[in-house]
C-alpha positions in Angstrom: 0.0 0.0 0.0 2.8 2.4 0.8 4.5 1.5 -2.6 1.3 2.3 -4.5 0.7 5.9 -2.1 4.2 6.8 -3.2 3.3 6.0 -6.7 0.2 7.5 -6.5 2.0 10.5 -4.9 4.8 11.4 -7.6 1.9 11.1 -10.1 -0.1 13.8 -8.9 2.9 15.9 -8.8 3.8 14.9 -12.3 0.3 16.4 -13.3 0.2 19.2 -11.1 4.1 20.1 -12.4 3.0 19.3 -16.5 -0.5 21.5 -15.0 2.0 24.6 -14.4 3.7 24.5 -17.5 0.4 24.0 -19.8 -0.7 26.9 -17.7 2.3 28.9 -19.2 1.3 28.3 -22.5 5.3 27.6 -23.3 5.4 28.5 -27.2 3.6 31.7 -26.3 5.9 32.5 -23.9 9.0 31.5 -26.5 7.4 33.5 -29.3 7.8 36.9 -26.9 11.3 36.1 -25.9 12.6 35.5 -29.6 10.2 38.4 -30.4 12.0 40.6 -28.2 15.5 39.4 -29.4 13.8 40.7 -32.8 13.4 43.7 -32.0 16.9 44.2 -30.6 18.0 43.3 -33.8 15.9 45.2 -36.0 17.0 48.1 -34.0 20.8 47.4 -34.5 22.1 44.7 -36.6 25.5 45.3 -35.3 26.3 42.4 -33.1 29.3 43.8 -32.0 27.8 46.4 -29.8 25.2 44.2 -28.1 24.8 43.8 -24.7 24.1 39.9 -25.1 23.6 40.0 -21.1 20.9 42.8 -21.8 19.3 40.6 -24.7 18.7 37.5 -22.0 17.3 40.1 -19.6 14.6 41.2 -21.9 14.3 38.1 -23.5 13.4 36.4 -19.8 11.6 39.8 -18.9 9.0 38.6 -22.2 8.8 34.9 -21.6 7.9 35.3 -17.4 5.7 38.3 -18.0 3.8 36.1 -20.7 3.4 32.9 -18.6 2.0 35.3 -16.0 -0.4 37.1 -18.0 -1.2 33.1 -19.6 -1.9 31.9 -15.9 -4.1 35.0 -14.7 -6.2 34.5 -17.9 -6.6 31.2 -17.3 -7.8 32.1 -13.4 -10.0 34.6 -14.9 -11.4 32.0 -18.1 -11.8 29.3 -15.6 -15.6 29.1 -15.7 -15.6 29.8 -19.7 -13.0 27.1 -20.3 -14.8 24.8 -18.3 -17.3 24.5 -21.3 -14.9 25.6 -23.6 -11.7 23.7 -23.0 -12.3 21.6 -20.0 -9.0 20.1 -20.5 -7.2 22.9 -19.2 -5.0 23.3 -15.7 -7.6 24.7 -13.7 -11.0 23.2 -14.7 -9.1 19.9 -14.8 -8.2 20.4 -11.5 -4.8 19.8 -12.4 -4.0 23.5 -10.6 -5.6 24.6 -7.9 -7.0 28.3 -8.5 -4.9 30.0 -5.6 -2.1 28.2 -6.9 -2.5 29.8 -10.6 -2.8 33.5 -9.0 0.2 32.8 -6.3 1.6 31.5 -9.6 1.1 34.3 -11.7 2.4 37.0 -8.7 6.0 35.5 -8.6 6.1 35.2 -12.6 5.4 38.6 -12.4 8.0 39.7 -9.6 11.0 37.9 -11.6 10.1 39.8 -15.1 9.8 43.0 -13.8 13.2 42.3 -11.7 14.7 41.6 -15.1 13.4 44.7 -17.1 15.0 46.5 -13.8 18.3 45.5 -14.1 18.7 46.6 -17.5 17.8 50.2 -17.1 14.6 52.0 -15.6 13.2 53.0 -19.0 12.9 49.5 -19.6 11.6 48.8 -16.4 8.9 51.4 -17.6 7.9 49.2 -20.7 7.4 46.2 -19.3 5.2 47.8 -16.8 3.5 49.3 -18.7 3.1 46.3 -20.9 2.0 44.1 -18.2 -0.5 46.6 -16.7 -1.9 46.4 -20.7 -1.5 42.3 -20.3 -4.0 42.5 -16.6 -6.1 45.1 -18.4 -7.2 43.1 -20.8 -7.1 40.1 -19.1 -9.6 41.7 -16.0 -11.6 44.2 -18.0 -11.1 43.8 -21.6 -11.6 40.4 -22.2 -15.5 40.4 -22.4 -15.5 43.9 -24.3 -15.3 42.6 -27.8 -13.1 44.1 -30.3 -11.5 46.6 -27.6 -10.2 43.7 -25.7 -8.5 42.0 -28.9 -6.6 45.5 -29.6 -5.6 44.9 -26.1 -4.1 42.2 -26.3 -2.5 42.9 -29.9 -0.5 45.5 -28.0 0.6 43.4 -26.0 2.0 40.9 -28.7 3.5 43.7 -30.2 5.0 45.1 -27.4 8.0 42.8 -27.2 9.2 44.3 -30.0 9.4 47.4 -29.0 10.7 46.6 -26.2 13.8 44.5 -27.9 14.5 48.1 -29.2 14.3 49.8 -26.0 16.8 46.9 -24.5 19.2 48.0 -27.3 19.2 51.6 -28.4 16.6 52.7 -25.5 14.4 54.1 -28.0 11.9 52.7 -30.5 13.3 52.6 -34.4 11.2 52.7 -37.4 11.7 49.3 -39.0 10.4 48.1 -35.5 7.8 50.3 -35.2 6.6 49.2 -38.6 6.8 45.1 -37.8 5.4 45.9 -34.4 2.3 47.5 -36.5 1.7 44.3 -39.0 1.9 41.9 -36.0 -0.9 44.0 -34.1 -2.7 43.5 -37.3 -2.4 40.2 -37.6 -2.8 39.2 -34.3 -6.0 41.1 -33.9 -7.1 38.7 -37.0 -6.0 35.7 -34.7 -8.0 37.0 -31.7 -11.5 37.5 -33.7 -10.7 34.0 -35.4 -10.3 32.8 -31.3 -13.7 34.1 -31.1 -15.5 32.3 -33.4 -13.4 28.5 -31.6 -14.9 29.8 -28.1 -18.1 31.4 -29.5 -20.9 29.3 -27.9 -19.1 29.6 -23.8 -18.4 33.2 -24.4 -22.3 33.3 -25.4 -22.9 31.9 -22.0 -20.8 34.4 -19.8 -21.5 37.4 -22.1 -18.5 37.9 -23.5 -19.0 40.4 -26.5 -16.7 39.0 -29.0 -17.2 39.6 -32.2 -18.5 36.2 -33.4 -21.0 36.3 -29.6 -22.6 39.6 -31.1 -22.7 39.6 -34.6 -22.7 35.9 -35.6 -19.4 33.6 -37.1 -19.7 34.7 -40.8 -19.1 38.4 -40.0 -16.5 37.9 -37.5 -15.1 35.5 -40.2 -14.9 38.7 -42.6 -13.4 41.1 -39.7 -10.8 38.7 -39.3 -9.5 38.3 -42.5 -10.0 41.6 -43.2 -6.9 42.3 -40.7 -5.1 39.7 -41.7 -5.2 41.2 -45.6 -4.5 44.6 -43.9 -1.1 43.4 -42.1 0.1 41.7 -45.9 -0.8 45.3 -46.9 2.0 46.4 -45.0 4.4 43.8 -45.5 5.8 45.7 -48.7 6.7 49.1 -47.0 10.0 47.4 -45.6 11.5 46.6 -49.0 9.9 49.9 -50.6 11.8 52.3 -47.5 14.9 50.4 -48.0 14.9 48.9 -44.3 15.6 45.4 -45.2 17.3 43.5 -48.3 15.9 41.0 -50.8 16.6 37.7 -48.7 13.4 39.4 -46.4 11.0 38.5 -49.6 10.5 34.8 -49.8 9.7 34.3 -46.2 7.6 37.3 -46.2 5.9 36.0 -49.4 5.5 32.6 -47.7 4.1 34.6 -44.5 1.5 36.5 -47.2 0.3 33.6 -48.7 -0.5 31.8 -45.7 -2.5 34.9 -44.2 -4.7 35.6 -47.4 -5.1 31.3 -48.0 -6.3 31.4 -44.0 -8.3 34.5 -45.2 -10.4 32.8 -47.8 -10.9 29.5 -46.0 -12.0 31.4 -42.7 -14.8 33.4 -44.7 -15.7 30.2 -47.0 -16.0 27.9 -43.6 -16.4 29.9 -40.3 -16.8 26.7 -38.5 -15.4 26.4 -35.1 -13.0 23.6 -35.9 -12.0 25.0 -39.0 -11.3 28.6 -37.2 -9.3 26.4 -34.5 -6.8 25.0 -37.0 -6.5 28.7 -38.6 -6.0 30.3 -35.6 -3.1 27.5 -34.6 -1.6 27.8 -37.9 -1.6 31.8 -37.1 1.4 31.4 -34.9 3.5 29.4 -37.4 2.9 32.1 -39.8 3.9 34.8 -36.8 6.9 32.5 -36.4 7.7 32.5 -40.4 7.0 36.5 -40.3 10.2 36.7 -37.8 12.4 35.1 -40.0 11.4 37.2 -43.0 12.6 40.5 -40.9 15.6 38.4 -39.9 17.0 37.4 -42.6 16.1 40.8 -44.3 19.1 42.0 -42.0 21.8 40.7 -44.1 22.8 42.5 -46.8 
């Protein structure tokens, strides 16, 4: 019996620890790290002048303020997910609901400390950004469309941010990719609407897909996602990146306008699920396109 407590013991804590990290929502938290370490880089190619010590303090600064946002949202989507996406941390039961907000507190505590010890202007930003991150997350989250420019700041924010780590100020070329991934991720966010539309229906959540049915929210997304491929050409155009930017770029077009056209043809919850997963692949291919536009 003691043999199978024990067992039964390290098993639990094997699904309470794999609970903490789904409530993290890793790759998020990966995307804003190499999102900020974009941004540093857009800002100044020249490695040779980077603070590389700097670069892991905002890159941590963006992966712990993430997970801590991930897990309030969670704490605050707990009833919602329940119908929604009962498989998650906290309606499985997986994490306890103090345990997510204690959880949260210290994730927040360690990114700020980071942001601090590279200077206080960046200690700004990322306040700033998290206070955006809570907003949304407490107040915006049932307001509809305000609530997904909410959160599109905040997944533009890392670059900015990468900037500020940098050159402590915010350069034009980053300025401009910050501005297509609000775009596009406010595309991602109505599309997220349309997945959760029938428990957001229950709580009143005033998404766009809850208020004005799939097929329209279907058209508001795409219609952001065609507006951040509108963009993509001003890099080339201003001179702020060389020719190996345009085939991942291209390959990051295609896929938003394909996602586009299946999204309005099929606003199907299941259909919008696999869009709005694919969404962060393209985000991921969009990264490399401004990356490799820096060589020249």
């Amino acid at each position: 019996m003691k043999v199978l407590s024990k067992i039964g013991g390290k098993l639990s804590s094997m699904r309470s620890f794999n609970g903490f990290v789904q409530l993290m929502r890793p790759v998020n938290c990966i995307m804003m790290s190499f999102a900020v370490l974009v941004g540093g880089i857009l800002a100044n190619s020249n490695f040779a002048k980077f603070s590389w010590l700097n670069i892991l303090f905002g890159a941590l600064t963006g992966f712990t303020l993430t997970a801590a946002a991930m897990a309030v949202n969670d704490y605050y989507d707990r009833d919602i997910d329940a119908i929604n996406e009962p498989s998650r941390p906290i309606p499985s039961g997986s994490v306890k609901v103090k345990e997510a907000l204690v959880f949260s507190a210290a994730l927040t505590v360690v990114g700020l400390s980071f942001a601090y010890l590279v200077s206080i202007l960046c200690l700004i930003g990322a306040a700033l950004a998290w206070t955006v991150m809570l907003t949304y997350t407490t107040v915006g989250k049932r307001s509809g469309l305000p609530g997904n420019f909410l959160v599109s700041a905040c997944v533009a924010a890392p670059f900015l941010y990468g900037s500020l780590v940098v050159v402590d100020s915010i350069e034009l070329n980053v300025l401009l990719f910050a501005s297509m991934a609000f775009l596009s991720n406010t595309g991602r966010e109505i599309t997220k609407g349309i997945v959760d539309v029938k428990g957001d229906s229950t709580k009143s959540v005033k998404t766009l897909a809850a208020r004005f049915g799939e097929k329209k929210a279907a058209v508001a997304s795409a219609a952001f996602y065609v507006f951040a491929v509108c963009l993509s050409p001003l890099p080339m155009i201003l001179n702020l990146t060389s020719v190996w930017y345009v085939p991942c770029v291209l390959a990051t077009d295609a896929g938003l306008l394909s996602c586009s056209a299946l999204l309005v043809k099929s606003p199907l919850r299941e259909n919008a699920r696999r869009i709005k997963n694919f969404i962060l692949f393209l985000f991921l291919l969009g990264l490399f396109a401004y990356i490799f536009g820096m060589f020249r």
